[in-house]
C-alpha positions as MATLAB code, in Angstrom:
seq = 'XXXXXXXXXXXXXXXXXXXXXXXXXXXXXXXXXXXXXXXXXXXXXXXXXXXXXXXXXXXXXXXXXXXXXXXXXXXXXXXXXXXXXXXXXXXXXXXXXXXXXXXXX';
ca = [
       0.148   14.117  -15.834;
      -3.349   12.570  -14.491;
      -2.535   14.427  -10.971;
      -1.936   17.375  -12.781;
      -5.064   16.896  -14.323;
      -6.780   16.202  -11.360;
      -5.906   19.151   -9.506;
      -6.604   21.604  -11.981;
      -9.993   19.957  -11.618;
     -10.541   20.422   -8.272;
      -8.619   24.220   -7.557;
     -11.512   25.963   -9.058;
     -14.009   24.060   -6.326;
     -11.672   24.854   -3.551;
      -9.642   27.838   -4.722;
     -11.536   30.117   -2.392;
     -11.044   27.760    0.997;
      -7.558   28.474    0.871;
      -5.423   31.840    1.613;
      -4.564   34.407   -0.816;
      -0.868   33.574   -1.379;
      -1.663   29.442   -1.559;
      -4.293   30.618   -4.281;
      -1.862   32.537   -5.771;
       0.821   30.120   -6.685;
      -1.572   27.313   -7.199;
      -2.600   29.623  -10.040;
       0.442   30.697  -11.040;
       2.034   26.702  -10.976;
      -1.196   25.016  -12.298;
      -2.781   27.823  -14.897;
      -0.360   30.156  -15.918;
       2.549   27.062  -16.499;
       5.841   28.768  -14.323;
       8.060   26.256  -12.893;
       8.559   26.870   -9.022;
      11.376   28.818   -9.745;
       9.819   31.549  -11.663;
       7.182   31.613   -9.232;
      10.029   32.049   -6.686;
      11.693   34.919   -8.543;
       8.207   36.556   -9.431;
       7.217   36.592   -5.784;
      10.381   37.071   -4.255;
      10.383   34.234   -2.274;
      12.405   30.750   -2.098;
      12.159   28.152   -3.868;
      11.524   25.940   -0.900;
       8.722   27.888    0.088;
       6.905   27.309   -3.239;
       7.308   23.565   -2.870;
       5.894   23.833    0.337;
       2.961   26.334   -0.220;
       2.135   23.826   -3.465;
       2.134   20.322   -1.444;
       0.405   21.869    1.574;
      -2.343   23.751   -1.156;
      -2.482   20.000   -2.917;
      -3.134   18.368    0.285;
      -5.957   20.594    1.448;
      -7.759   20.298   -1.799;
      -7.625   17.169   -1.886;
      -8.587   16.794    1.954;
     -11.314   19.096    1.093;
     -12.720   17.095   -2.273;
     -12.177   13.701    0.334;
     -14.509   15.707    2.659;
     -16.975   17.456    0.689;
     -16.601   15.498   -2.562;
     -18.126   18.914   -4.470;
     -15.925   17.976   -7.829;
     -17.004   14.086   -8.079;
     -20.615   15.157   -7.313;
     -20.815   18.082  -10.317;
     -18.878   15.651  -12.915;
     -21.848   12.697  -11.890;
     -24.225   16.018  -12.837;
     -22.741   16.783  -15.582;
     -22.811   13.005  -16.571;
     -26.512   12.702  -16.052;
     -26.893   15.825  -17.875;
     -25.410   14.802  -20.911;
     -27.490   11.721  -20.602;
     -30.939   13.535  -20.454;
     -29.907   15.321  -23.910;
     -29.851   11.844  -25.670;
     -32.877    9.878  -24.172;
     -36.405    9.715  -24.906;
     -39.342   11.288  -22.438;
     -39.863    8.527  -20.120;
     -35.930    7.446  -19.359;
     -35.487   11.724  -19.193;
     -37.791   11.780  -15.863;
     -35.723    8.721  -14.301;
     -32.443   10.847  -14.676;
     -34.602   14.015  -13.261;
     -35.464   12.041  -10.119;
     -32.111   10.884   -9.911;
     -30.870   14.037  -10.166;
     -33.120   15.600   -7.600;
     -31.731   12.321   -5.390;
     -28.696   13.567   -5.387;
     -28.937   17.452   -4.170;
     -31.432   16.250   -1.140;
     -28.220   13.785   -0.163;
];
């Protein structure tokens, strides 16, 4: 379930690096809920090549979010964020220099 998790996470980061079909089932597997046979029925297509359009769609992403690291970097954001909503002036412009750290990396 956590790799499930996980890669719903990342698809919407990467969804657009990969080709129309590989989008397409990812969607279809990951949002929607079908089992690889129903996507194999819907799209006409075997149930072997589902399983192998997933795993080589899973492997990019994650290749990609190894590479790029675009999800890890908006979640420590998002984090910091959070963080700036709770604290008092003078911590808030630590976490806004932090912040501004991190996008000239």
């Amino acid at each position: 379930m956590e790799k499930f998790e996980y890669i719903n996470e990342l698809i919407p980061f990467y969804q657009n690096l990969l080709t129309e079909r590989q989008n397409e089932i990812l969607q279809y597997y990951y949002f929607d809920d079908l089992s690889i046979t129903e996507i194999a029925e819907l799209l006409a297509i075997s149930r072997n090549a589902v399983h192998d359009t997933l795993k080589k769609s899973i492997n990019l992403i994650k290749k990609y979010e190894n590479k790029l690291g675009l999800c890890y970097s908006y979640k420590k954001r998002m984090k910091l964020f959070e963080q700036l909503k709770s604290l008092e002036n003078n911590q808030v412009d630590n976490i806004v220099n932090e912040l501004i750290n991190m996008e000239d990396q």
